[in-house]
N, C-alpha and C positions, 0 to 999 in steps of 0.2 A: 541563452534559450535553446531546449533541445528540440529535435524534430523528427519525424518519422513518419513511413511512405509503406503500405501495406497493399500488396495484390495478389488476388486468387489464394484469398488466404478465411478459411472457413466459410459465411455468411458473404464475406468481401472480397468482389470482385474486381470490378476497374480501381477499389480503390477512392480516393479525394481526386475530384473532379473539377478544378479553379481552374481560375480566369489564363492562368501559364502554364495549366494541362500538366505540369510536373507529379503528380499527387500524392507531393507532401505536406503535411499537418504538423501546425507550429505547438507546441506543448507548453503553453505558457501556467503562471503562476494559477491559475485560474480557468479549465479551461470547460464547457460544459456541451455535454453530443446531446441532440436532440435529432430522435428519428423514432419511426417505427419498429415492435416490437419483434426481435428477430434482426434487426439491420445489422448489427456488427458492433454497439457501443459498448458493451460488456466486454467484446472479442477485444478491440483498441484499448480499453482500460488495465486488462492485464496484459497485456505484450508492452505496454508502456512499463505496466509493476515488475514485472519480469525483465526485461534489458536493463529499465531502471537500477534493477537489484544487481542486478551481472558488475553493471558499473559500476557500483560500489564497492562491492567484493575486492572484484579489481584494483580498485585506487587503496582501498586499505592493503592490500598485499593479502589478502585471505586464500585465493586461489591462482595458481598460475594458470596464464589463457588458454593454455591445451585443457585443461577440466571441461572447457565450454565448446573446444571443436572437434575434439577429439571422440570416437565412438560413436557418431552420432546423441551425442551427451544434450546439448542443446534442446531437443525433441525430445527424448525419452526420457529424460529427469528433472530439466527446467522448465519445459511448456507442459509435462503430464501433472506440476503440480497446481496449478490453475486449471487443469479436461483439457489441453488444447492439442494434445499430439495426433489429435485424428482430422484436426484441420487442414493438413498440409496438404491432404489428399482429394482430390473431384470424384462424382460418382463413380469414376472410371479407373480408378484407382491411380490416376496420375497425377505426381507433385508435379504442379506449374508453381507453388507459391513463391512470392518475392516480397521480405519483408529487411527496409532500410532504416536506420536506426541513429543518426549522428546527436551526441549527446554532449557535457562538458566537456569530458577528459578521456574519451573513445568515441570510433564510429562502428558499430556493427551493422554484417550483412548475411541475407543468408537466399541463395539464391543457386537452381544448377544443384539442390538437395546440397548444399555447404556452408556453411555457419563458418565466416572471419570477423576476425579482429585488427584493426586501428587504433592504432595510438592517437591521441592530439594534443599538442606541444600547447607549452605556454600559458594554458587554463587554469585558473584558480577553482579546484571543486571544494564544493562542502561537504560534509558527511550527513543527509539526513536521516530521517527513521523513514525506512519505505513502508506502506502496507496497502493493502489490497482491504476494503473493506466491502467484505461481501453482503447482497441484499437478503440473506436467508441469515443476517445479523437477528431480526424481527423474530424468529425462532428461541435466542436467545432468554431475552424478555418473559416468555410463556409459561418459561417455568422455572421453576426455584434454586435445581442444584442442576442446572445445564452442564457440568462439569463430571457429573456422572452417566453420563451419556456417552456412549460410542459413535465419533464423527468419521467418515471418509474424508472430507473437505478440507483439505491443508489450511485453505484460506481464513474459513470459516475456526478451526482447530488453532491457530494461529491468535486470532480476533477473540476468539473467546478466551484464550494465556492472557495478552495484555487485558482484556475485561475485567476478572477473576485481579490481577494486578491494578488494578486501575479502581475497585472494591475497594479493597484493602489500603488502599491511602487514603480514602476519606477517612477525616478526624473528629469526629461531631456530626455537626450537617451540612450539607452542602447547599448554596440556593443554585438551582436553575436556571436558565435564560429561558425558563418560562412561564409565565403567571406567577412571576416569584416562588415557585413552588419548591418546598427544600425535599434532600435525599438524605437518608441513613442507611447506614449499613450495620446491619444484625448480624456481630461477625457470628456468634455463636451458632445460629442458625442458618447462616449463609444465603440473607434476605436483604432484596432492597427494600425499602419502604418509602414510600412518596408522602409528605406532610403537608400540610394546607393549613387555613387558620381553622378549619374546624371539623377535617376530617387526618386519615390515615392510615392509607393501603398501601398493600404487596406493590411491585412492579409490574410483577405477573397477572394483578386484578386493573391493571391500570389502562387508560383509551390505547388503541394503538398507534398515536401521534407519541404518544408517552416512549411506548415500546418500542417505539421505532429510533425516537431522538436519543435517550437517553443513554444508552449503550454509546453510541457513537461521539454525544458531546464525552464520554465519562473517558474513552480511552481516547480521544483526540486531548483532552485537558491531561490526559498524567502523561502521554506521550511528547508534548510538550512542555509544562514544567519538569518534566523527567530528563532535558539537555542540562538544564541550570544546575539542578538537584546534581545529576552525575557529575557536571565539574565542580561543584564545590566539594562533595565527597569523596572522589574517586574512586568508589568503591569495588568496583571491578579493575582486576586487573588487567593492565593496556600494556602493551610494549614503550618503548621512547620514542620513539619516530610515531606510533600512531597517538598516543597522547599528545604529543609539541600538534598533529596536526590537531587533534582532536579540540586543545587550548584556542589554535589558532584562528578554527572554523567561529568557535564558539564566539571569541573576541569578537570577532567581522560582524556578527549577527548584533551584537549587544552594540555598539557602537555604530551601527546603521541609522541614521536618523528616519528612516523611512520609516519603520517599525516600531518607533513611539507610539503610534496609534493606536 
């Protein structure tokens, strides 16, 4: 289980505030912020996606660790692609921020304006799919070829790739996990369509419970059958060391009996 300790960092100030005053927050399988609008739960969602991603990088060999501490790199091209490099800063234009990060297979820190890296022995890590799924997803939905549109939003820019990908593997129709209601896709015209037993709209004409879920269950299911899919295809080229791990992750996961469910 990973965990992370955030102070005078944007919105958050003291930080997690428990019973042993440490205030670290534990990152489990599952984990859910409830607060007020403005408190900081969007600021801890990506500094989680963000280290999250670092460490992966890292465990696959993609970048050696001076990319992330070197130049002040950390701030100005991994936390600008989430808005956050103007966090670091108080009205006053002083970085006090301190933000702790210990994860499987690194610990980072960055504190005193300094981003380091920690190794940690002996961890078995897995390779997931990281993503940031932004709430200006809801945008998507509204309208028909959202891919012709000009995005700032990495995140958001990001989400709508796998979407757009996540389209395009539906085979037929799909049902829903909602009122059984099925989805097609109009490749031709690059339309969802939501079916019922006895009607049949746009996506874009649809409640905004519709447009809200929908996107999100569509690229959480192909980002998911998309592990199985890539090892039995191999389709992208891997290297041997990150393939044996990539096999290996894969194995663990399918032979877990907790994950029957």
């Amino acid at each position: 289980m990973s965990r992370i300790r955030i102070k005078n960092f944007g919105p958050i100030r003291e930080g997690l505030i428990g019973p042993n005053g440490t205030g670290w927050l534990d990152i489990k399988k599952i984990t859910v912020f409830i607060g007020n609008q403005g408190s900081g739960k969007s600021t801890v969602a990506k500094l989680i996606s963000t280290l999250t991603w670092i460490e992966k990088a890292l465990v696959r060999g993609d970048y050696p660790e001076h990319e992330f501490t070197q130049h002040n790199r950390f701030i100005k091209k991994y936390c600008s692609y989430h808005k956050l490099e103007n966090y670091f800063e108080d009205l006053n234009g002083v970085n006090s921020a301190e933000i702790e990060y210990e994860g499987i297979a690194y610990k980072f820190a960055y504190r005193n304006e300094r981003f380091t890296i920690d190794k940690l022995d002996g961890n078995n890590y897995l390779l997931p799919q990281i993503m940031y799924v932004p709430a200006e997803r809801n945008f998507i939905s509204t309208i028909d070829s959202p891919k012709m549109i000009k995005l700032s939003s990495g995140p958001l820019l990001e989400f709508l790739s796998e979407f757009d990908n996540a389209k395009k593997d539906i085979k037929g129709s799909l049902v829903l996990p909602l009122n059984q209601t099925k989805i097609e896709y109009d490749k031709l015209n690059d339309i969802l369509n939501l079916k019922g037993s006895n009607y049949k709209i746009r996506l874009s004409e649809a409640s905004s419970g519709y447009q809200s879920s929908v996107p999100l269950y569509l690229v959480s299911r192909y980002l998911a059958y998309g592990i199985k899919y890539r090892m039995d295809n191999e389709r992208e080229a891997m290297s041997s060391d990150e393939l044996n791990r990539f096999r290996a992750g894969v194995q663990s996961i399918w032979n877990d009996k907790k994950y029957d469910r």
